[in-house]
C-alpha positions in Angstrom: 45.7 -61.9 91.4 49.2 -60.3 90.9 49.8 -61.1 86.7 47.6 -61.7 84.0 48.5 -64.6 81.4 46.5 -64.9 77.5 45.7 -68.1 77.1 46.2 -69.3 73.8 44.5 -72.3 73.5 45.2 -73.6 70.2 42.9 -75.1 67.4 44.0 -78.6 68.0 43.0 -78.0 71.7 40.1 -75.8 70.7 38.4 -78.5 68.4 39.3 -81.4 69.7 40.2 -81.0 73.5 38.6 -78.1 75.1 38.1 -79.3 78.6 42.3 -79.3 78.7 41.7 -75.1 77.8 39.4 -75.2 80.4 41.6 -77.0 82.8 44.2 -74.9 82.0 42.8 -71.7 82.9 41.4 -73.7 86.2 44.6 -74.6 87.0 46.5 -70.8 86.2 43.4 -69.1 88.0 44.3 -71.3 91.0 48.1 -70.3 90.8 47.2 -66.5 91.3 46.6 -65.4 87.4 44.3 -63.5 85.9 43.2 -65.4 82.7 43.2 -63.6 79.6 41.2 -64.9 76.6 41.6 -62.7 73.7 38.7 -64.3 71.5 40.1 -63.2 68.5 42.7 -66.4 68.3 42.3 -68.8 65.8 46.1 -71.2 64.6 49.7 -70.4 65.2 50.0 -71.3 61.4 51.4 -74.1 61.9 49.6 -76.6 59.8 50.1 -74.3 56.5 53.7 -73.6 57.4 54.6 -77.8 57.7 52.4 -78.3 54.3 55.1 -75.4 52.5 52.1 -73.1 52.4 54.3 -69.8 53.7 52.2 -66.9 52.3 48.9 -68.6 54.3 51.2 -69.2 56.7 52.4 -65.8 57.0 48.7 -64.3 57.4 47.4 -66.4 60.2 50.8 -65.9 61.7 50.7 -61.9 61.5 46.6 -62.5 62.9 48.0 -64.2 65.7 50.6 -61.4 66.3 47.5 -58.7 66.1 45.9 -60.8 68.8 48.4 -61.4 71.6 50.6 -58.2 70.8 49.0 -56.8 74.2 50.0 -59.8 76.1 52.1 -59.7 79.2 52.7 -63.5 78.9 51.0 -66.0 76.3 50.9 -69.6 77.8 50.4 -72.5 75.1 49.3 -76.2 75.7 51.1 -77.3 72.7 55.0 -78.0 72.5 55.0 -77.7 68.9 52.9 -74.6 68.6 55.0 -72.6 70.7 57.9 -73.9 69.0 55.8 -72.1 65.8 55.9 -69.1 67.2 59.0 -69.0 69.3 61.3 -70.5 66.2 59.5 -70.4 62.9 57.3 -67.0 62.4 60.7 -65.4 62.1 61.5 -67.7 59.4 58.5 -66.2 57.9 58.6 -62.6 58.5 62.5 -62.7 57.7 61.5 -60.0 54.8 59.3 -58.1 56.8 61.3 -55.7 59.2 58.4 -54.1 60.9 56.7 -57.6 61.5 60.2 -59.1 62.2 60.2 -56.6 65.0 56.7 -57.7 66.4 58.5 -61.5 66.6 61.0 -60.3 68.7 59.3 -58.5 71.1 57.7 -62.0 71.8 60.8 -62.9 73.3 60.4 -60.3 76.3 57.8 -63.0 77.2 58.6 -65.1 79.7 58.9 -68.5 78.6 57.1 -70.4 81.0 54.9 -69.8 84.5 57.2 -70.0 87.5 56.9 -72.9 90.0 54.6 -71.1 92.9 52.3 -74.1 94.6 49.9 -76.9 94.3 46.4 -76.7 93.6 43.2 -78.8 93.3 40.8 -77.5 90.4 38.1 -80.1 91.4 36.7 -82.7 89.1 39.4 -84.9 87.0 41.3 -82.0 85.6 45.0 -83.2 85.5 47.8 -80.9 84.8 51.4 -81.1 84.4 54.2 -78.4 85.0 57.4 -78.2 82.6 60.4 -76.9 84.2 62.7 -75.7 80.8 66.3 -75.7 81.0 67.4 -71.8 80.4 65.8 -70.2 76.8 66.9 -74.0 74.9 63.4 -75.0 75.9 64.8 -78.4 76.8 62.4 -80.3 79.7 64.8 -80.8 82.8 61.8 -82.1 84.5 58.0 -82.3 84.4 55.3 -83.4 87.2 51.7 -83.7 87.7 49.7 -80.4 89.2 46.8 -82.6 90.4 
């Protein structure tokens, strides 16, 4: 395995929908990456940041900086969660130079896993790939994995 990926897996998908985490790193594992699960992840902060709750916000938000700062490449099942991190924890470390900086240096990240090849992770896992149009994060196109 050339690259190693952290898989951040949400709470959403973490409570409710685990065997798409599960799929997930079946379906990476098969494309050549080494699966990373750094187990202290919990929320992208999300939920307090839509309720107007930016100091909560704010702490799980720096947590989930603390976690993935080692991280070559986070991949996230959730369009709206990554648009948490990618778009709004500047928003709430606008203040905050040092953790401002630690925002940024997500963006060295690459956005997305690069189209390599087909697999077959066994069982029903279904997976689809996302093709983004440059850094808008606009969908030119999406198909099913398996």
């Amino acid at each position: 395995m050339d690259k190693r990926v952290s898989l951040f897996v949400t709470c959403m998908v973490d409570q409710l929908f685990p065997k798409v985490g599960m799929a997930m790193a079946a379906v990476l594992e098969g494309l050549g990456y080494q699966v990373d699960f750094p187990e202290g992840q919990t929320c992208c902060g999300q939920p307090a940041f839509n309720s107007g709750y930016r100091a909560e916000a704010r702490m799980v938000a720096r947590h989930f900086l603390d976690t993935f700062e080692s991280s070559e490449c986070i991949v996230v099942p959730s369009g709206s969660c990554t648009a948490m991190v990618a778009r709004h924890f500047a928003d709430l470390f606008h203040k905050d130079p040092a953790a401002l900086a630690r925002v940024h240096a997500l963006e060295n990240i690459p956005p997305y896993i690069e189209r390599r090849r087909l697999v077959r992770c066994g069982g029903d896992h279904l997976a689809r790939m996302q093709y983004p149009i440059g850094q808008s994060g606009a969908v030119a196109a999406s198909r099913d994995l398996i």
